[in-house]
C-alpha positions as CSV (number, residue, x, y, z in Angstrom):
1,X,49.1,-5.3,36.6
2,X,45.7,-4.8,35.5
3,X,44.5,-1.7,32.9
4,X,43.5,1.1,36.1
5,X,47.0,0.6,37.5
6,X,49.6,2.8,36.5
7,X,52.3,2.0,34.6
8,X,55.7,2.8,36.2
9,X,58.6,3.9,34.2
10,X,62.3,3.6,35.8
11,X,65.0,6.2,35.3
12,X,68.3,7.7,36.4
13,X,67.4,10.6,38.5
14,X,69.8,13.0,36.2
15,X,68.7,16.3,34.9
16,X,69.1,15.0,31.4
17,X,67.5,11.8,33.2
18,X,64.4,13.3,33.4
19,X,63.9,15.2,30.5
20,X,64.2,12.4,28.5
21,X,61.8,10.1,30.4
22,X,59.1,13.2,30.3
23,X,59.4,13.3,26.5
24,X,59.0,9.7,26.4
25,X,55.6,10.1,29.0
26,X,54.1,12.8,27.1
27,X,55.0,11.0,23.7
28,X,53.2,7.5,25.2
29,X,50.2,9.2,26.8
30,X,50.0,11.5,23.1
31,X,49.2,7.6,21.8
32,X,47.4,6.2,24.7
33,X,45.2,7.2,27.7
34,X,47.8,5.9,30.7
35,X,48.0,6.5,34.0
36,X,51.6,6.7,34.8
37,X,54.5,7.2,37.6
38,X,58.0,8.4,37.1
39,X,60.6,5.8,39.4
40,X,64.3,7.7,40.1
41,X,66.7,4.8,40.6
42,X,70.3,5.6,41.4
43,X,72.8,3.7,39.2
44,X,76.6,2.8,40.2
45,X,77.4,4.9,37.5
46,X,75.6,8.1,38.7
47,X,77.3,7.2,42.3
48,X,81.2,6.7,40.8
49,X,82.7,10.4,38.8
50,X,86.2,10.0,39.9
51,X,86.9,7.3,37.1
52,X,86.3,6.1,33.5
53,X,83.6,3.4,33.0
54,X,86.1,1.2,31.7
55,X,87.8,0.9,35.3
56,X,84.5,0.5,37.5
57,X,82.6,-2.2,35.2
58,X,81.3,-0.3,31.2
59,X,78.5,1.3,30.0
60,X,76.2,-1.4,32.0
61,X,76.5,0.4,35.1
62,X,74.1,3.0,34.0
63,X,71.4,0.6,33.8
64,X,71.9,-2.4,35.8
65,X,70.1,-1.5,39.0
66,X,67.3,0.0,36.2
67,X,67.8,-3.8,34.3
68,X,67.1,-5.5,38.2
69,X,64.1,-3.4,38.8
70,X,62.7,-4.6,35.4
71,X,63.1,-7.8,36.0
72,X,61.8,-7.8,39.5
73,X,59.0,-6.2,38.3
74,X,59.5,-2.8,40.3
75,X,59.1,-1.2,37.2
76,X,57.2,-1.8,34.1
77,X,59.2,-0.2,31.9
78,X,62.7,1.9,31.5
79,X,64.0,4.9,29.7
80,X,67.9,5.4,28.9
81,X,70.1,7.3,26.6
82,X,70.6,4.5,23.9
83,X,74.4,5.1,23.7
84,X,74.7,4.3,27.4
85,X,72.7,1.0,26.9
86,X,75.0,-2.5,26.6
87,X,74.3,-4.0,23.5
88,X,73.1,-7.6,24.8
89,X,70.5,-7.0,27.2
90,X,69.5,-9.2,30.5
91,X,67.8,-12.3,30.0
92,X,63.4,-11.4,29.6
93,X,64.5,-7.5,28.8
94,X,64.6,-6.4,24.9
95,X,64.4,-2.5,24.2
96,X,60.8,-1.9,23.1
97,X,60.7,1.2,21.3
98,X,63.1,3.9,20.3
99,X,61.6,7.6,19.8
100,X,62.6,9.7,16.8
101,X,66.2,10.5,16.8
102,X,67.5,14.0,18.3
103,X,70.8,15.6,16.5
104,X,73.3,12.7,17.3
105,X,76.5,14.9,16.5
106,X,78.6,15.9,19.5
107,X,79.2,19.9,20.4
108,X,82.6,21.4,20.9
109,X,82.8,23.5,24.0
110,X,85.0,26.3,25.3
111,X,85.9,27.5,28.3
112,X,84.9,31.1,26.7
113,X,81.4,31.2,25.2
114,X,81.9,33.7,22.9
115,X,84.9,32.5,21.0
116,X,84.5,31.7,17.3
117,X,85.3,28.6,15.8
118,X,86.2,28.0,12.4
119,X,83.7,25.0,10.8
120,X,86.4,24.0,8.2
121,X,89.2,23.5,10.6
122,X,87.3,23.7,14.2
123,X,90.3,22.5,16.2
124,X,92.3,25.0,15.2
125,X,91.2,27.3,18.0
126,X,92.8,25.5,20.8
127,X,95.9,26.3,22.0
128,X,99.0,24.2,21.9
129,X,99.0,21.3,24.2
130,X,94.9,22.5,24.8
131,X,93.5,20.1,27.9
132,X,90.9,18.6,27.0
133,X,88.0,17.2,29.2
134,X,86.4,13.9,28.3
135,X,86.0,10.6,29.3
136,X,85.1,9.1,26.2
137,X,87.9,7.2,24.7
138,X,85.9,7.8,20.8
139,X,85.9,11.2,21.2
140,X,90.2,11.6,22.4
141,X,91.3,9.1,19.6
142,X,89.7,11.5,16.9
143,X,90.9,14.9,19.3
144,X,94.7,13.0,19.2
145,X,94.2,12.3,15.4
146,X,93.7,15.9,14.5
147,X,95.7,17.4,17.2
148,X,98.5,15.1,18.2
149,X,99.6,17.4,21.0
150,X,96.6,18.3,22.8
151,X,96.2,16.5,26.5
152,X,93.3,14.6,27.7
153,X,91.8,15.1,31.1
154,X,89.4,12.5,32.7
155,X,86.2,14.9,32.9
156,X,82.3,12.9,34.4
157,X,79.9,14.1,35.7
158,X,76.4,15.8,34.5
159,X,76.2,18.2,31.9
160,X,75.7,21.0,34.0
161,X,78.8,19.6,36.3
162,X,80.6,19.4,32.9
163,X,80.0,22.6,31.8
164,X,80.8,24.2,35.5
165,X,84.1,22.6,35.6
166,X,85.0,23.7,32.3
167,X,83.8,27.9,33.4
168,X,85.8,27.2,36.5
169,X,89.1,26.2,34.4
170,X,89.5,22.8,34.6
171,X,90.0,22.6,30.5
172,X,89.9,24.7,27.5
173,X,87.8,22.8,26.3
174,X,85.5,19.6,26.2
175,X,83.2,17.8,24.6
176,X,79.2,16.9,24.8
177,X,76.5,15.5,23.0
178,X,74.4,18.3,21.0
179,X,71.5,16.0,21.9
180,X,71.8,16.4,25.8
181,X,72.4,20.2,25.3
182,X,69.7,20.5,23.3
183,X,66.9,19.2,25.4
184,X,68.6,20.8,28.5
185,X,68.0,23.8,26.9
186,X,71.8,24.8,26.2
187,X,72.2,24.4,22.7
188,X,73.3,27.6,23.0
189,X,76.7,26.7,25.0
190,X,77.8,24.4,21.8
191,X,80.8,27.1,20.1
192,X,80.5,24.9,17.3
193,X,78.4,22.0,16.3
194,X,80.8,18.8,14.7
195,X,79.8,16.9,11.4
196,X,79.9,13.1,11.9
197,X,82.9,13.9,9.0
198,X,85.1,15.1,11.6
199,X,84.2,13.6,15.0
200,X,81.7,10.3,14.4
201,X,79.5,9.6,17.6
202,X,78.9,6.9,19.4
203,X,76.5,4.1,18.4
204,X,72.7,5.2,19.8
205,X,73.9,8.8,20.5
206,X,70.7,10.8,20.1
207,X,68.1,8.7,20.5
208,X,66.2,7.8,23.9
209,X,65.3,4.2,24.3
210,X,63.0,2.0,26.1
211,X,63.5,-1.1,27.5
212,X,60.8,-3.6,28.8
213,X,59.9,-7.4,29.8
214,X,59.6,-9.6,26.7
215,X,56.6,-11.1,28.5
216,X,54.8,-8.0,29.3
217,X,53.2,-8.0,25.6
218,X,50.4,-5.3,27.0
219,X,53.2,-2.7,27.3
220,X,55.0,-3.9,24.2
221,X,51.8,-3.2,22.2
222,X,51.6,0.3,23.7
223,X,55.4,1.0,23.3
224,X,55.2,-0.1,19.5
225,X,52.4,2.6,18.7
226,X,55.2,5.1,19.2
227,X,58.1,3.2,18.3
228,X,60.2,5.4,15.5
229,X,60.7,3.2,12.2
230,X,63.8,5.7,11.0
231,X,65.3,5.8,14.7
232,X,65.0,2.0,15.0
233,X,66.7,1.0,11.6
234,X,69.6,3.1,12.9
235,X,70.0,1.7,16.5
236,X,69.2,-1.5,15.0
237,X,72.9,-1.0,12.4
238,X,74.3,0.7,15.1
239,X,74.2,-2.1,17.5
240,X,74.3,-4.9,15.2
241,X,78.1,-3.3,14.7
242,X,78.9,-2.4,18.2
243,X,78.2,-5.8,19.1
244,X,80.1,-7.5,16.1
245,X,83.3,-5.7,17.3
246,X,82.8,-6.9,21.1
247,X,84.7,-3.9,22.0
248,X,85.5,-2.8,25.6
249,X,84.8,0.9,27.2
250,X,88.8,0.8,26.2
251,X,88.4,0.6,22.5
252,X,87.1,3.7,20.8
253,X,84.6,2.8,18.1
254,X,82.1,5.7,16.6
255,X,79.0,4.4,14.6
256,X,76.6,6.6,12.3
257,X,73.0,5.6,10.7
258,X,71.1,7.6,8.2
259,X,69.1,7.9,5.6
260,X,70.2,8.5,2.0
261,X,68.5,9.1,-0.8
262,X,66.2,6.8,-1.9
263,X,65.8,5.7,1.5
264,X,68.5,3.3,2.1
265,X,70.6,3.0,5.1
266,X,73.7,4.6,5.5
267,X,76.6,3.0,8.0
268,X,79.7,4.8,8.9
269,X,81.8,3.1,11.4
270,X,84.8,3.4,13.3
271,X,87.7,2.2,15.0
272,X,90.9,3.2,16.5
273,X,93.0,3.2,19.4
274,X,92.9,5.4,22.1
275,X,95.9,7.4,21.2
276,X,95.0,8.2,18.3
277,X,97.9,6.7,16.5
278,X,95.4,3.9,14.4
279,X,91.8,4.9,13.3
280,X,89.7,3.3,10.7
281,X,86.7,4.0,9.1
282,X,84.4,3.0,6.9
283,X,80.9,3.1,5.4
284,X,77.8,0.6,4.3
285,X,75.0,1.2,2.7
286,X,71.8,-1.0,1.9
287,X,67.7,-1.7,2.6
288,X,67.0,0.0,5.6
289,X,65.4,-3.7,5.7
290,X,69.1,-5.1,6.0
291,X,69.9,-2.9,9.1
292,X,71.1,-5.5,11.1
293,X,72.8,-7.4,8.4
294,X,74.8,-4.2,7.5
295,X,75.5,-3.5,10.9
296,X,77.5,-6.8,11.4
297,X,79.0,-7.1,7.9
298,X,80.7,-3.0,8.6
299,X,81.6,-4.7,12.2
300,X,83.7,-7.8,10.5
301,X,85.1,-5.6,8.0
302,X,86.5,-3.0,10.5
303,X,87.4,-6.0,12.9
304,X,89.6,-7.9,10.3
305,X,91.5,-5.2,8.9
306,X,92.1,-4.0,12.7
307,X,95.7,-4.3,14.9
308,X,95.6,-7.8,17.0
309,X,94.7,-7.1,20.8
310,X,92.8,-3.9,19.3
311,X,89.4,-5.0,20.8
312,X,90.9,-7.3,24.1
């Protein structure tokens, strides 16, 4: 590739897809004068809603085909929704820059826009034995811990095919990332926003990453311009735990970076089982320097006070 060739950025072809990888664009040609073309690659897990990711493979089947252009140089570079990116990366890909962090907290949803939800006791407004549509293991083991007899209903798909199902009464209610809805442009469908306090997202959830080849160092240099020092520290704890803990797409495990005062790190991690019937959490805090050494001390800690067979 030489400099009057374009640069070619890799993406799912989702709505959500897109948006992100256009606010990545117009943040790297903000920082640089690049000429630069937009690559739709379909992943297995765009192609396969009938079934959780734990049964068809994990979270690496929203990248892979994205990881083999990479490395077959079809692509220069890749954007993804960090939370959807494996924690150990393909041989000759690292993740290059991260932008600044959206709202990571996830939105509760009903199935009627214009109920009213209650911030200090938000699940109180579902029925008894509510049905819930999710797919996310994290998010039903804190639903189950606060509401024991609500039922969980395998719900995938888009945002737009989330929120479609759900007006067509699928559910009463689910749940999405306010981060998604935001940059849709649907912040408005969120009946009420939930604090980290009462449902703890997932590790990267919020924040839009890049991936390219270690030995490309022309677009590393340009991807470091823009790469976001508060955003990184956090994905850098984040991970750092998430891969400590070695869980599946069957464990639930929530993980939360942010600033404090004084600018030092804050970790809050979590782990449970699926049912709800075992959740623990707990929180680290040091140097935003120490981000990765945090991250996998809060990982050992929550993995050795954990059941046996908890992460298997």
């Amino acid at each position: 590739m030489t400099a009057a060739m374009p640069l070619r950025v890799g993406t799912r072809g989702s709505p959500l897809a897109l948006i992100q990888t256009r606010t990545f664009i117009a943040r790297l040609q903000s920082a640089h004068v690049e000429t630069v073309e937009e690559h739709i690659i379909r992943t297995t897990g765009d192609a396969v809603q009938d079934r959780r990711l734990a049964e068809i493979g994990g979270k690496g089947l929203f990248a892979k085909e994205i990881h083999d252009a990479l490395t077959q140089g079809r692509v220069d570079l890749a954007v993804h929704s960090l939370k959807d990116l494996e924690t150990t990366l393909p041989p000759g890909i690292m993740l290059g820059c991260t932008l600044e962090r959206e709202d990571a907290r996830d939105a509760l949803i009903l199935a009627d826009p214009a109920t009213r939800v209650d911030p200090t006791d938000p699940f109180a407004c579902l029925p008894p034995r509510a049905v819930i549509g999710t797919s996310s293991v994290r998010r039903q083991a804190q639903l189950l811990l606060a509401r024991p007899d609500i039922c969980i209903a395998m719900l995938r798909g888009n945002v737009q095919t989330r929120l479609n199902k759900l007006s067509d009464g699928a559910c009463d209610a689910s749940l999405l990332a306010y981060a998604g809805l935001k940059r849709l442009g649907l912040a408005n469908r969120a009946n009420l926003v939930l604090e980290p306090e009462v449902m703890l997202p997932a590790a990267g959830q919020g924040i839009i990453g890049v991936t390219v080849r270690e030995d490309d160092s022309r677009v590393r240099d340009l991807l470091a311009v823009i790469d976001d020092a508060a955003s990184r520290a956090a994905a850098i704890a984040e991970r750092a735990m998430l891969q400590r803990l070695d869980g599946s797409c069957r464990t639930p495990i929530g993980a939360y970076a942010q600033l404090v005062p004084d600018r030092e790190l804050q970790l809050t991690g979590l782990v449970a089982r699926a049912d709800g019937s075992f959740v623990l959490k707990r929180s680290l805090q040091g140097a935003v320097g120490d981000a990765d050494r945090i991250g996998r001390a809060l990982g050992d800690s929550l993995r050795a006070d954990s059941p046996l067979g908890l992460f298997d």
